[in-house]
CHARMM-style PDB file with segment names, atoms N, HN, CA, C and O in Angstrom:
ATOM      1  N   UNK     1      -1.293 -13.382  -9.938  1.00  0.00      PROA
ATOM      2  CA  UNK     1      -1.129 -12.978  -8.543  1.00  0.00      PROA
ATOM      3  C   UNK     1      -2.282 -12.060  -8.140  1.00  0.00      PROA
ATOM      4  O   UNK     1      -2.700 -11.161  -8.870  1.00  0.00      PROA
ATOM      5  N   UNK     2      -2.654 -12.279  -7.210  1.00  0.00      PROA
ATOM      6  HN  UNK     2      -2.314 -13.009  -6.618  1.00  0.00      PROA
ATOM      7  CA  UNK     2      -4.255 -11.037  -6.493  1.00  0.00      PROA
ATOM      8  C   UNK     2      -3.275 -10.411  -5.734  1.00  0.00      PROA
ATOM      9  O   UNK     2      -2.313 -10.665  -5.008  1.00  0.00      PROA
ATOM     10  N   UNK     3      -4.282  -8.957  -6.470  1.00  0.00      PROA
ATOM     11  HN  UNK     3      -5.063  -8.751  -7.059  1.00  0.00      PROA
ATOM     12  CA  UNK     3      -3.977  -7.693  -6.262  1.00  0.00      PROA
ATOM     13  C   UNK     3      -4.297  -7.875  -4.678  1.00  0.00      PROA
ATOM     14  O   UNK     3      -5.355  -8.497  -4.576  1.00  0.00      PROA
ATOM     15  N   UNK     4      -3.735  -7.540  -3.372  1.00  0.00      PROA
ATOM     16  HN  UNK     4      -2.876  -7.035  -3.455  1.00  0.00      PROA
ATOM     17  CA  UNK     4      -3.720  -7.509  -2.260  1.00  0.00      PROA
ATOM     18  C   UNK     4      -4.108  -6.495  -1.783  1.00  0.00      PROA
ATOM     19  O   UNK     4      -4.987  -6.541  -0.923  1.00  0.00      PROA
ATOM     20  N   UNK     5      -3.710  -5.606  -2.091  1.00  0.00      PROA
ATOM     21  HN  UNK     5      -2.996  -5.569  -2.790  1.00  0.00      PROA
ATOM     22  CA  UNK     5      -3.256  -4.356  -1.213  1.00  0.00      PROA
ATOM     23  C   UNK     5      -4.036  -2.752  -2.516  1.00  0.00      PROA
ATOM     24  O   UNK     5      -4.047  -2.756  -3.747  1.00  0.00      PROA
ATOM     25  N   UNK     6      -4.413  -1.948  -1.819  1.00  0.00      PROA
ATOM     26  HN  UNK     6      -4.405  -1.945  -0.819  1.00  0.00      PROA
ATOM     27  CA  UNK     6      -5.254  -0.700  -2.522  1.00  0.00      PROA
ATOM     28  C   UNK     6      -4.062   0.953  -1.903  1.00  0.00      PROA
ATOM     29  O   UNK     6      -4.414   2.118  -1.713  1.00  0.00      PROA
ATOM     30  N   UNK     7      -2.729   0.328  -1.770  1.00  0.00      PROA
ATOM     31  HN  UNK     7      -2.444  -0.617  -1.925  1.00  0.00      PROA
ATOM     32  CA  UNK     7      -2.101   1.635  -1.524  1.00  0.00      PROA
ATOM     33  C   UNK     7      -2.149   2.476  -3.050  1.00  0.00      PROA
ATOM     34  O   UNK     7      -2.348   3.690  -3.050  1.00  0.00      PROA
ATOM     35  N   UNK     8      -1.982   1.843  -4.123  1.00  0.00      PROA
ATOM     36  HN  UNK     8      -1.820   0.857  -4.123  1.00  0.00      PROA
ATOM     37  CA  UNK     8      -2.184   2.778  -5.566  1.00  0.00      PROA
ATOM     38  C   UNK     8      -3.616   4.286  -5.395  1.00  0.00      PROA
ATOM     39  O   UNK     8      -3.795   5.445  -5.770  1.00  0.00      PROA
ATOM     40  N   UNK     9      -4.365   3.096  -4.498  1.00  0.00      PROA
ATOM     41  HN  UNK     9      -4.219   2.155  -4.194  1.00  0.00      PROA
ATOM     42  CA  UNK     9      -5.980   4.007  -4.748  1.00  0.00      PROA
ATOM     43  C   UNK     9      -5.535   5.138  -3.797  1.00  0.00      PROA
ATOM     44  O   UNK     9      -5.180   6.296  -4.018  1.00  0.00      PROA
ATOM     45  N   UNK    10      -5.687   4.341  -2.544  1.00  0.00      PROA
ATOM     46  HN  UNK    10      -5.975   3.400  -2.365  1.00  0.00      PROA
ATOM     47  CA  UNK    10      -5.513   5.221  -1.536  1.00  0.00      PROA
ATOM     48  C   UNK    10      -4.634   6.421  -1.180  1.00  0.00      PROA
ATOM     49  O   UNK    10      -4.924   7.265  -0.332  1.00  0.00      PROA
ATOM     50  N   UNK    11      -3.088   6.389  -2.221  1.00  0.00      PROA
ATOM     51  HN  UNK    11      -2.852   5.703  -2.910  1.00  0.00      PROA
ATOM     52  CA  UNK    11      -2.639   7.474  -2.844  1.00  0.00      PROA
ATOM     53  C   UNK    11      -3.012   8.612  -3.677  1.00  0.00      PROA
ATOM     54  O   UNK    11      -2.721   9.808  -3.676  1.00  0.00      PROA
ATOM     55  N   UNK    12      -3.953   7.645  -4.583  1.00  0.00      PROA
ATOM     56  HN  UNK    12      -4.190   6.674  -4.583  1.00  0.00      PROA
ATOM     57  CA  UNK    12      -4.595   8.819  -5.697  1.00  0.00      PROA
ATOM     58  C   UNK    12      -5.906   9.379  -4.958  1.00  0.00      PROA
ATOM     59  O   UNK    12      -6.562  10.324  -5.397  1.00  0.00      PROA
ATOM     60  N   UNK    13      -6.202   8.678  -3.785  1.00  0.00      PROA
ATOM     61  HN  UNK    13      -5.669   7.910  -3.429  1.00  0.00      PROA
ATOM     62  CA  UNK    13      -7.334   9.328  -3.073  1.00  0.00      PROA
ATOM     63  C   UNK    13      -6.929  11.069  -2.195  1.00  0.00      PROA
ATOM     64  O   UNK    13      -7.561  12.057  -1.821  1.00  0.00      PROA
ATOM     65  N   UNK    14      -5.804  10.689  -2.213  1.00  0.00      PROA
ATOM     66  HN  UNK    14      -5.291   9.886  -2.517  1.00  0.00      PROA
ATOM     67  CA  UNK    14      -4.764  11.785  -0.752  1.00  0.00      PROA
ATOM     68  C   UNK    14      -3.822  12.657  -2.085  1.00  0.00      PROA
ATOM     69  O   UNK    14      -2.837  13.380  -1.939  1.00  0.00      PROA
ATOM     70  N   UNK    15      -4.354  12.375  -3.042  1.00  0.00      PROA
ATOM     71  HN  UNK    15      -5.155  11.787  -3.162  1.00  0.00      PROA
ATOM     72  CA  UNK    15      -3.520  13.210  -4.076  1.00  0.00      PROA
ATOM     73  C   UNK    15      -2.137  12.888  -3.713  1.00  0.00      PROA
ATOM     74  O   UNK    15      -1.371  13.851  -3.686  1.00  0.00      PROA
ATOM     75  N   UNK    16      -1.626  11.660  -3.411  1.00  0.00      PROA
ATOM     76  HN  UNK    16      -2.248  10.878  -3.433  1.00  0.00      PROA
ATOM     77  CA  UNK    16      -0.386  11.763  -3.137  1.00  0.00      PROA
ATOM     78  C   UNK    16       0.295  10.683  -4.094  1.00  0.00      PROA
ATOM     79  O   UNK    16      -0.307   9.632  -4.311  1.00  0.00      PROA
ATOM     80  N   UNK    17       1.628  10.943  -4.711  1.00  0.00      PROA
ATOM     81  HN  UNK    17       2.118  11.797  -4.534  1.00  0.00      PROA
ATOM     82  CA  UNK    17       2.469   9.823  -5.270  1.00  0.00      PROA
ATOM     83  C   UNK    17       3.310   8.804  -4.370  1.00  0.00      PROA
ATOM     84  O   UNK    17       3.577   8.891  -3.171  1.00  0.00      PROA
ATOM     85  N   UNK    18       3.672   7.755  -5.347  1.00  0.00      PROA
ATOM     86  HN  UNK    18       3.455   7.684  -6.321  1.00  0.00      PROA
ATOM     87  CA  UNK    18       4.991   7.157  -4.830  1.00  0.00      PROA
ATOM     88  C   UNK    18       6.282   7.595  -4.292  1.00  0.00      PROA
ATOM     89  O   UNK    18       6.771   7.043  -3.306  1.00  0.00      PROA
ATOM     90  N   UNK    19       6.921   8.681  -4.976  1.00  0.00      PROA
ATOM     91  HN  UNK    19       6.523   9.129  -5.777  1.00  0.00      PROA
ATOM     92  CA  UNK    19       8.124   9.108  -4.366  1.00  0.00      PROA
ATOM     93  C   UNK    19       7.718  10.449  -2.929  1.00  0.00      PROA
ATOM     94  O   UNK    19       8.750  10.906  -2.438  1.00  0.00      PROA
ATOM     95  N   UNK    20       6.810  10.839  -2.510  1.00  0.00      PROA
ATOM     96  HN  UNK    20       5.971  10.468  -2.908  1.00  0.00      PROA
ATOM     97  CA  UNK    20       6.150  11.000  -1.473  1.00  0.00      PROA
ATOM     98  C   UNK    20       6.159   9.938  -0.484  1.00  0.00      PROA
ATOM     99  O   UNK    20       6.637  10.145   0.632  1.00  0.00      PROA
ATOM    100  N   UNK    21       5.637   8.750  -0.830  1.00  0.00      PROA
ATOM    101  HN  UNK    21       5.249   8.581  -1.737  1.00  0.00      PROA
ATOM    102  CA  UNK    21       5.515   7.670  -0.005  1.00  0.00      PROA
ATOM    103  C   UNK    21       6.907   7.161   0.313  1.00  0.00      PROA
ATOM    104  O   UNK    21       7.314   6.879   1.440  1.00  0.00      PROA
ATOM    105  N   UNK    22       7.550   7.084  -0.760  1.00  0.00      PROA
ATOM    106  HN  UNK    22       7.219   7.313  -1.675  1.00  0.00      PROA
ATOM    107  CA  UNK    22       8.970   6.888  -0.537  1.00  0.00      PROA
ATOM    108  C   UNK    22      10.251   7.572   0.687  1.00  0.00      PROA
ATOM    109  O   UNK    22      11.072   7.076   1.459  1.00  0.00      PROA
ATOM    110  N   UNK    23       9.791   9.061   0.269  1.00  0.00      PROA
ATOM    111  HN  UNK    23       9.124   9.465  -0.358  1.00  0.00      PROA
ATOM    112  CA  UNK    23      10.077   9.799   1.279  1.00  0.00      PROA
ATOM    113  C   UNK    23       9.915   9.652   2.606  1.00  0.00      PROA
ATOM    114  O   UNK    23      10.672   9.520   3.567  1.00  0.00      PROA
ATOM    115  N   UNK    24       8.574   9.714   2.410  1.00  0.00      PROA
ATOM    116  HN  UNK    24       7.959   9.821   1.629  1.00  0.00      PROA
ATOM    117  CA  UNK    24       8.058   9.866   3.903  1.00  0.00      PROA
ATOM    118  C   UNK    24       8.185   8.358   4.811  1.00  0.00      PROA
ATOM    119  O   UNK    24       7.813   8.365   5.984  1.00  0.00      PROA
ATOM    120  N   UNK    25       8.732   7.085   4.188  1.00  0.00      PROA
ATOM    121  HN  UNK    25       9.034   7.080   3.235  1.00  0.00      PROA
ATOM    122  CA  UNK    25       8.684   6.238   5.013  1.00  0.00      PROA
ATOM    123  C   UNK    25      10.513   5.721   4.521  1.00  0.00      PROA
ATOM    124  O   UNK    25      10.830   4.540   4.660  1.00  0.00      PROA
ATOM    125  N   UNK    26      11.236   6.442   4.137  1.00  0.00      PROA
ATOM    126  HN  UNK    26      10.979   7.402   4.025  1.00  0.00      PROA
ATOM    127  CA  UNK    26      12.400   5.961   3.630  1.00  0.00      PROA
ATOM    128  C   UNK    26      13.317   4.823   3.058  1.00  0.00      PROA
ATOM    129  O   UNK    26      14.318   4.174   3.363  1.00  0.00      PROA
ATOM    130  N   UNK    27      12.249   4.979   1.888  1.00  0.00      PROA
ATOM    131  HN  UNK    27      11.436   5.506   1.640  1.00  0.00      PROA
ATOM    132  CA  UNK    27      12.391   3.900   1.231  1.00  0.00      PROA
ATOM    133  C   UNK    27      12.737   4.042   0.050  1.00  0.00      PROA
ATOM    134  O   UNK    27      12.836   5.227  -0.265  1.00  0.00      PROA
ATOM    135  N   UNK    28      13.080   2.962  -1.143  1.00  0.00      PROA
ATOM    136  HN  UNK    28      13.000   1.999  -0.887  1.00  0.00      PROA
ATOM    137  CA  UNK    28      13.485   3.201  -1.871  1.00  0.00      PROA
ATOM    138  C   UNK    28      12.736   3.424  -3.022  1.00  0.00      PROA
ATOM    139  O   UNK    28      12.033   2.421  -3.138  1.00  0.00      PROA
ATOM    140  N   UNK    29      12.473   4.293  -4.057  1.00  0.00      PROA
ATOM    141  HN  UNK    29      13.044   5.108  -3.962  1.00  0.00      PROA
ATOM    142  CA  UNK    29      11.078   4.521  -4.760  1.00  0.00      PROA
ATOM    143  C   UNK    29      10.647   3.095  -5.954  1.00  0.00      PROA
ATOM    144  O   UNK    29       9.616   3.030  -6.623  1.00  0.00      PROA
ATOM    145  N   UNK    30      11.663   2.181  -5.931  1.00  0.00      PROA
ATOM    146  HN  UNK    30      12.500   2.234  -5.387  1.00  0.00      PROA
ATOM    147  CA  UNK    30      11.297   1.034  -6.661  1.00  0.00      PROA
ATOM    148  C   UNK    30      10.456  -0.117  -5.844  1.00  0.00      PROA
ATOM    149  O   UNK    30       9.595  -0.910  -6.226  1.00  0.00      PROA
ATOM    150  N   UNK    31      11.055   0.118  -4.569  1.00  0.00      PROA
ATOM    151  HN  UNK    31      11.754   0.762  -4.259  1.00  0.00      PROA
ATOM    152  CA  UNK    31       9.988  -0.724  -3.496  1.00  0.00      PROA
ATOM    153  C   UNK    31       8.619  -0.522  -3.547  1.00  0.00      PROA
ATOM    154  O   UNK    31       7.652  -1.282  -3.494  1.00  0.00      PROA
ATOM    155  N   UNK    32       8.820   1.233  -3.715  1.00  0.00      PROA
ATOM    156  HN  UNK    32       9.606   1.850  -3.758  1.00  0.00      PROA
ATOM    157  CA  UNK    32       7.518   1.408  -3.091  1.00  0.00      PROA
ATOM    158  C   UNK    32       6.291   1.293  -5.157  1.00  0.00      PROA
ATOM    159  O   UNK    32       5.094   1.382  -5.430  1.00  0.00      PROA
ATOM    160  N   UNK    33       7.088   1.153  -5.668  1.00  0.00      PROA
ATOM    161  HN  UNK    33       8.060   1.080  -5.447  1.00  0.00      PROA
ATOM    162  CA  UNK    33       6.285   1.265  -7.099  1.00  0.00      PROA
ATOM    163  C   UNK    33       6.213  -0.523  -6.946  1.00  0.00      PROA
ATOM    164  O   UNK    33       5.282  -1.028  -7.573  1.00  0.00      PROA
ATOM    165  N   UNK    34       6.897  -1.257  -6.357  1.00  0.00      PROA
ATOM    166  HN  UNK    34       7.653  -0.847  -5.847  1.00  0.00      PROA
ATOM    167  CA  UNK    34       5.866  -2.565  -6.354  1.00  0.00      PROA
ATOM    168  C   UNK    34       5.344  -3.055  -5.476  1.00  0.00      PROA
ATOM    169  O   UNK    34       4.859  -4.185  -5.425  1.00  0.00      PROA
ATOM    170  N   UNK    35       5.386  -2.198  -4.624  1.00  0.00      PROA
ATOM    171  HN  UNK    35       5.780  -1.280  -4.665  1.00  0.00      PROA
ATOM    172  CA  UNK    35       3.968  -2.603  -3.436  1.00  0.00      PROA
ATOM    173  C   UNK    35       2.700  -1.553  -4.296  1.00  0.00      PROA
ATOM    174  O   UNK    35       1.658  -2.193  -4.439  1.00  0.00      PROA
ATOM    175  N   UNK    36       2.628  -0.230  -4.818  1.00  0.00      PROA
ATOM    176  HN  UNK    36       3.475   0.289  -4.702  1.00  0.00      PROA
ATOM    177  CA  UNK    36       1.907   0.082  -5.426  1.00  0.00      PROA
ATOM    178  C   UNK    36       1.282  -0.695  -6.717  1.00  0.00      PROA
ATOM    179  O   UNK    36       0.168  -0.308  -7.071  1.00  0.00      PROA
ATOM    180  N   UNK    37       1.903  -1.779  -7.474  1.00  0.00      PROA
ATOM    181  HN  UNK    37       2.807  -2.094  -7.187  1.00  0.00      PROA
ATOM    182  CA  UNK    37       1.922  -2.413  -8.425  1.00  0.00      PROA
ATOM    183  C   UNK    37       1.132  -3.995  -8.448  1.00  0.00      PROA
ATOM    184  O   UNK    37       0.598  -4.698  -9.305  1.00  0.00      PROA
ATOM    185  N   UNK    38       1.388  -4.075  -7.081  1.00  0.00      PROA
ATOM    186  HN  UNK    38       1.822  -3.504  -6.385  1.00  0.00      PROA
ATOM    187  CA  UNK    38       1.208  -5.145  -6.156  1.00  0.00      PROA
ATOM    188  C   UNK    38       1.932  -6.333  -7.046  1.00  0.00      PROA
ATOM    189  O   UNK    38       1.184  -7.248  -7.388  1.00  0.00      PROA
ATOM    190  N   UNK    39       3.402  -6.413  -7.480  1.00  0.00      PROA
ATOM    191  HN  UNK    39       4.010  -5.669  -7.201  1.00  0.00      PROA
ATOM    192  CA  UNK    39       4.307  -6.891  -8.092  1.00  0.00      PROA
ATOM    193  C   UNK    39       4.485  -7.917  -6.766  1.00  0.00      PROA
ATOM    194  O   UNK    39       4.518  -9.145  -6.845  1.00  0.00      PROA
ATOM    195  N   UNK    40       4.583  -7.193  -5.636  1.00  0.00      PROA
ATOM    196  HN  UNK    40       4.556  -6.195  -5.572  1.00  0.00      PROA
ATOM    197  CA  UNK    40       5.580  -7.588  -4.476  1.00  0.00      PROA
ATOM    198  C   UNK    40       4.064  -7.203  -3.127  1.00  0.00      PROA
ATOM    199  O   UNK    40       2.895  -6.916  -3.386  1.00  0.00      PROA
ATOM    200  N   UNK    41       4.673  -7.342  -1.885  1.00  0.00      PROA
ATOM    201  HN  UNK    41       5.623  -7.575  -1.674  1.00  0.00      PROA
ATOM    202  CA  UNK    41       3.895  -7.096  -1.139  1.00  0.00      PROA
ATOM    203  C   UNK    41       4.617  -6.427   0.090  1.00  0.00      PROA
ATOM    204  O   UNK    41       5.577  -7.002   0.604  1.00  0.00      PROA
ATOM    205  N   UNK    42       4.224  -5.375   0.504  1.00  0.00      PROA
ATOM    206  HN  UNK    42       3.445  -4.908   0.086  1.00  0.00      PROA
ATOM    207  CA  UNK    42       4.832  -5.259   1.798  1.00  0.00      PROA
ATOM    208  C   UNK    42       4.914  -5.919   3.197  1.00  0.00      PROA
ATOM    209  O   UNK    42       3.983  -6.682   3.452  1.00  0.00      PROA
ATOM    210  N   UNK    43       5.859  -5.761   4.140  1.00  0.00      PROA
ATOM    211  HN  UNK    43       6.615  -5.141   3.932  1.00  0.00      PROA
ATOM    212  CA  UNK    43       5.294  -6.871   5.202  1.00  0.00      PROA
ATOM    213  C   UNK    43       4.736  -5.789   6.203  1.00  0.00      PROA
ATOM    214  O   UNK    43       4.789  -4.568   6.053  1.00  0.00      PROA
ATOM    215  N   UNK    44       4.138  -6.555   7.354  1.00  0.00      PROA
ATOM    216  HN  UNK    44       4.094  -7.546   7.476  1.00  0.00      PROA
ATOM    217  CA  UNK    44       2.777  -5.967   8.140  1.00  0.00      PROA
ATOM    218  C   UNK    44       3.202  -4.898   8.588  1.00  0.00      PROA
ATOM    219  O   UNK    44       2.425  -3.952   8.720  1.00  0.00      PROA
ATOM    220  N   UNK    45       4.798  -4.770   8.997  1.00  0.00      PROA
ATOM    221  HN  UNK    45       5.429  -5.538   8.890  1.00  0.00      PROA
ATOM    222  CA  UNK    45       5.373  -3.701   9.491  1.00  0.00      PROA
ATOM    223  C   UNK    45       4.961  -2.517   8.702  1.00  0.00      PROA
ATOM    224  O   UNK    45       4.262  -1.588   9.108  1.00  0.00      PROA
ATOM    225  N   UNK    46       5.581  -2.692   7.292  1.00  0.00      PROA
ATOM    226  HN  UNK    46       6.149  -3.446   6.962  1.00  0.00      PROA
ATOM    227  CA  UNK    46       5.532  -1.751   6.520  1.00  0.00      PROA
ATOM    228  C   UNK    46       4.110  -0.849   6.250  1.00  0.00      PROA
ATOM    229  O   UNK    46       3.704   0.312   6.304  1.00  0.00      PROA
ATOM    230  N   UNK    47       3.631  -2.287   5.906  1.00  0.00      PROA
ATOM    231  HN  UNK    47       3.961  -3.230   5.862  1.00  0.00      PROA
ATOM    232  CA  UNK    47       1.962  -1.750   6.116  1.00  0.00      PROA
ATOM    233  C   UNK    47       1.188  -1.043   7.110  1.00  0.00      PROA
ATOM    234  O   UNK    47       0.038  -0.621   7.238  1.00  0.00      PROA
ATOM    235  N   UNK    48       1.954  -1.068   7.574  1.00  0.00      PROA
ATOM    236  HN  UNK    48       2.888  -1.411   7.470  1.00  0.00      PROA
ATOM    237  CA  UNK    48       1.434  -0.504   9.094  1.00  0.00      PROA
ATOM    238  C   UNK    48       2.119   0.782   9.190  1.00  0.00      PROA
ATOM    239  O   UNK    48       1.528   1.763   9.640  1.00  0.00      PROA
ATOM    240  N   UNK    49       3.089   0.825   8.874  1.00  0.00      PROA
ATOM    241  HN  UNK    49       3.569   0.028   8.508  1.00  0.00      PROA
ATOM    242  CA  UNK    49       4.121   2.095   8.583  1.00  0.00      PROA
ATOM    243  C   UNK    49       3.394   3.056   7.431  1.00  0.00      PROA
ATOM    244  O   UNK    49       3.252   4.237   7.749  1.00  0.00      PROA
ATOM    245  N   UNK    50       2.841   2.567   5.892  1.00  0.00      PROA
ATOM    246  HN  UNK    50       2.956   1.608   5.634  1.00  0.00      PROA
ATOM    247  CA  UNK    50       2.041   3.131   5.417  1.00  0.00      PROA
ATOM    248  C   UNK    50       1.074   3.668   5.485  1.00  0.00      PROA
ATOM    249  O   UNK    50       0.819   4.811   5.106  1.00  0.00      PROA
ATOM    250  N   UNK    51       0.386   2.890   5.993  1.00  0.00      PROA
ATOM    251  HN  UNK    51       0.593   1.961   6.301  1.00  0.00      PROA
ATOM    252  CA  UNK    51      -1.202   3.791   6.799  1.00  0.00      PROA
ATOM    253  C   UNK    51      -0.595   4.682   8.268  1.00  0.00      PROA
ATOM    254  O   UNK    51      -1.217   5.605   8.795  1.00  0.00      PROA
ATOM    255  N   UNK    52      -0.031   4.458   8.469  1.00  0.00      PROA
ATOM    256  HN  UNK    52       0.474   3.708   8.042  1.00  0.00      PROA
ATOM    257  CA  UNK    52       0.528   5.654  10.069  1.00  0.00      PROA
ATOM    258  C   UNK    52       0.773   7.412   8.960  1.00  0.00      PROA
ATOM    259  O   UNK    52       0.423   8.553   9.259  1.00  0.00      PROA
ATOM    260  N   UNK    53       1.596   6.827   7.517  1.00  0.00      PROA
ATOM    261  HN  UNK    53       1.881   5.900   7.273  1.00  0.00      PROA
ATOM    262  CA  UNK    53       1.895   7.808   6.812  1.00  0.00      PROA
ATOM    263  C   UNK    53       0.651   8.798   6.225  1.00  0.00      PROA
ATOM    264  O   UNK    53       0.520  10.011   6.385  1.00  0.00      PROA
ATOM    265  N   UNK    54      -0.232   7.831   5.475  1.00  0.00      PROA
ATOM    266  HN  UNK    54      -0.125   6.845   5.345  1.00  0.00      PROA
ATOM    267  CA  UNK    54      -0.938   7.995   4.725  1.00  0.00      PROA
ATOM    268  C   UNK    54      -2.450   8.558   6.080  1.00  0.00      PROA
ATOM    269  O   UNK    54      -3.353   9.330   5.757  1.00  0.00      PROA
ATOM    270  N   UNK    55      -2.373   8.189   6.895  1.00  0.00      PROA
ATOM    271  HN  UNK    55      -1.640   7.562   7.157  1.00  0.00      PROA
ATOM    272  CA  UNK    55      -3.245   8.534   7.585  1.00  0.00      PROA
ATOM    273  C   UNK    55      -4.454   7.861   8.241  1.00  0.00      PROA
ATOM    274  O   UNK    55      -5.197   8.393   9.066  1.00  0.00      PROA
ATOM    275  N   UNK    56      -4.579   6.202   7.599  1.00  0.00      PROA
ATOM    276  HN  UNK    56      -3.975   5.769   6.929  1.00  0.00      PROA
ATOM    277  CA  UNK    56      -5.791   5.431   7.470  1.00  0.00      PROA
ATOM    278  C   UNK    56      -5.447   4.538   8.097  1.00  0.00      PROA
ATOM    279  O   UNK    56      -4.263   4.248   8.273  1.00  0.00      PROA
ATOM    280  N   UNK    57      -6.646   3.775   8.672  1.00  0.00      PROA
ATOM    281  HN  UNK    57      -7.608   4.010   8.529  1.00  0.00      PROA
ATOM    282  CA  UNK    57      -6.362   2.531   9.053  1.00  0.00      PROA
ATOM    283  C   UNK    57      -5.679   1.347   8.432  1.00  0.00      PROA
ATOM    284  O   UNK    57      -5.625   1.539   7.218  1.00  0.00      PROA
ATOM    285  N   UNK    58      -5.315   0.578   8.657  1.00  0.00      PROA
ATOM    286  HN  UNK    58      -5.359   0.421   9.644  1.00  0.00      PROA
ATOM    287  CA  UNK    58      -4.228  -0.397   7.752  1.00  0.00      PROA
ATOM    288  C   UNK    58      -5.763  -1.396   7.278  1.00  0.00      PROA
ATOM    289  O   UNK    58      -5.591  -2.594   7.053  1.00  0.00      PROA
ATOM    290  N   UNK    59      -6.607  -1.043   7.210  1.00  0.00      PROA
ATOM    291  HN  UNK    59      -6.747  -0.070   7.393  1.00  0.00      PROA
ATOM    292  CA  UNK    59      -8.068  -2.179   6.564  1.00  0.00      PROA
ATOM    293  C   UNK    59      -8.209  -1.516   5.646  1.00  0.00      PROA
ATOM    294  O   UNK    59      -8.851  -2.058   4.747  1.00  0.00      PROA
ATOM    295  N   UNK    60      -7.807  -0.322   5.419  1.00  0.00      PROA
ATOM    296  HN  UNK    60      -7.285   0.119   6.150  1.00  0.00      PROA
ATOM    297  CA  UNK    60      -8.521   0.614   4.281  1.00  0.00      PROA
ATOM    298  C   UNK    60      -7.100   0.250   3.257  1.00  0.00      PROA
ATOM    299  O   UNK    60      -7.195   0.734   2.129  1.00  0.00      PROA
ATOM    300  N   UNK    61      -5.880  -0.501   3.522  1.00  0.00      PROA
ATOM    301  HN  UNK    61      -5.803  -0.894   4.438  1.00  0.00      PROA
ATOM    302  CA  UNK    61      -4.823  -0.167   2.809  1.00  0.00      PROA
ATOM    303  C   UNK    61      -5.148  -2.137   1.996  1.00  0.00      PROA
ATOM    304  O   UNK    61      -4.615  -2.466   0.936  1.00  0.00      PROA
ATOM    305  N   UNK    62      -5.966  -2.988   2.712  1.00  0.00      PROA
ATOM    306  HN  UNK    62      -6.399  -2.721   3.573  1.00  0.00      PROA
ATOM    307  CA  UNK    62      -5.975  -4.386   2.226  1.00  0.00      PROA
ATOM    308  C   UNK    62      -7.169  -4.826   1.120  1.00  0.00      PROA
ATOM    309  O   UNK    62      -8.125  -4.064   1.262  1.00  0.00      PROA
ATOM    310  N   UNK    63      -7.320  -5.461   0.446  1.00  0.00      PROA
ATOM    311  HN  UNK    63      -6.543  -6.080   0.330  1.00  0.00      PROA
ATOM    312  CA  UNK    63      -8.384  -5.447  -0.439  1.00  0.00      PROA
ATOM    313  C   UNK    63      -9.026  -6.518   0.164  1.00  0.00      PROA
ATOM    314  O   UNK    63      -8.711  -7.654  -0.188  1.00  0.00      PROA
ATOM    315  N   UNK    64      -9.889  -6.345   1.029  1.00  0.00      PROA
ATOM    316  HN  UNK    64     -10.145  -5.422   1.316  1.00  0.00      PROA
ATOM    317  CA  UNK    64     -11.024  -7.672   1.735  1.00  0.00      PROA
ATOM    318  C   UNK    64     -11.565  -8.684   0.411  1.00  0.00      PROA
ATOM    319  O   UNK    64     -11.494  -9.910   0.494  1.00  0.00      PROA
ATOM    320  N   UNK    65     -11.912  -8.233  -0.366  1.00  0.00      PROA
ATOM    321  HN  UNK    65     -11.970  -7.237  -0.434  1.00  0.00      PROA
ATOM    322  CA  UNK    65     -12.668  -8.958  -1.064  1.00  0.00      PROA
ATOM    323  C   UNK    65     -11.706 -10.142  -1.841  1.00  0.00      PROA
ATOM    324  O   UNK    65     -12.161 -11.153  -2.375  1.00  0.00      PROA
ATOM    325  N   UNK    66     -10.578  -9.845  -1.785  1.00  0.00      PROA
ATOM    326  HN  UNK    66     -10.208  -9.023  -1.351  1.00  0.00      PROA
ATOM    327  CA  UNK    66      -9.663 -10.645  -2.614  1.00  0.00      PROA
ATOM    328  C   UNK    66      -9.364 -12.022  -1.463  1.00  0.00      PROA
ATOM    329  O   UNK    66      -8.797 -12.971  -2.004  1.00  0.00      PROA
ATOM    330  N   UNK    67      -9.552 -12.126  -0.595  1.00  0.00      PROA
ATOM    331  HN  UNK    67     -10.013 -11.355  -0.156  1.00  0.00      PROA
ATOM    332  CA  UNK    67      -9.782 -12.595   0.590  1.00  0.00      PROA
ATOM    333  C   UNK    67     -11.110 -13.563   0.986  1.00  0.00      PROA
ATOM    334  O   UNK    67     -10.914 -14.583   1.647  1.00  0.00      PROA
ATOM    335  N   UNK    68     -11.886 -13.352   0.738  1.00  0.00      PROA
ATOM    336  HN  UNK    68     -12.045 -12.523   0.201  1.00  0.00      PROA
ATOM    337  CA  UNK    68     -13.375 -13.428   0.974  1.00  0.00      PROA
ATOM    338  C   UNK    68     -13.791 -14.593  -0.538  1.00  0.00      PROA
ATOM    339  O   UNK    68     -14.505 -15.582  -0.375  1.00  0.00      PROA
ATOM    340  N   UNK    69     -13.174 -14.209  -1.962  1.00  0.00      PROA
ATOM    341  HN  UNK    69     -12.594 -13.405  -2.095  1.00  0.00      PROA
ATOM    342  CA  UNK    69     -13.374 -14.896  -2.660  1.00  0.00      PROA
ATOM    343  C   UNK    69     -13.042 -16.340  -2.551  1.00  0.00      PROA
ATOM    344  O   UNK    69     -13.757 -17.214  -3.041  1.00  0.00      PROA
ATOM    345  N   UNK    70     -11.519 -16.668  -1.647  1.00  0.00      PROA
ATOM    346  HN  UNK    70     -10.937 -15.958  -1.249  1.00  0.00      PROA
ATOM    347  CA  UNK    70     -10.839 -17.538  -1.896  1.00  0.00      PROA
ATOM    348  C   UNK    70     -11.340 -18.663  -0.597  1.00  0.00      PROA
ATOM    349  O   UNK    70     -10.668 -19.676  -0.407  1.00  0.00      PROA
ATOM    350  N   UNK    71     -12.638 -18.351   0.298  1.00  0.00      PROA
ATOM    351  HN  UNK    71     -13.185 -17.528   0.144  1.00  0.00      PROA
ATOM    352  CA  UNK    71     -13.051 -19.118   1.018  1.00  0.00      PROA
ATOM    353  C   UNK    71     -14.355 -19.732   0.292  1.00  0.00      PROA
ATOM    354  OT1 UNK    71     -15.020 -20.604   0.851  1.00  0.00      PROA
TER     355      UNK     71
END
């Protein structure tokens, strides 16, 4: 499965964890350890809900290149 999504980085960039993220968007901390895991994926909402949290644009939360390979 391609890694999608860079919320793992972009956490450890903001010094921030999962159960933070969890918190702050009320969720459950196993959700949020596999969208960090990229086990699972969040949907656009969420994603969009994450970066509103985290502070960033929702481009900084997607991995372009994983994208870009597959054309």
């Amino acid at each position: 499965m391609a890694k999608l999504n860079r919320i793992r980085i972009v956490l450890a960039e903001h010094d921030l964890n999962n159960k933070w993220l969890a918190e702050k968007l009320g969720k459950d901390q196993a959700t949020i350890s596999k969208w960090v895991t990229n086990t699972t994926q969040p949907s656009l909402e969420a994603l969009i809900a994450i970066a509103n949290a985290l502070e960033v644009p929702v481009q900084e939360l997607v991995r372009q290149e994983e994208f870009n390979q597959e054309k």
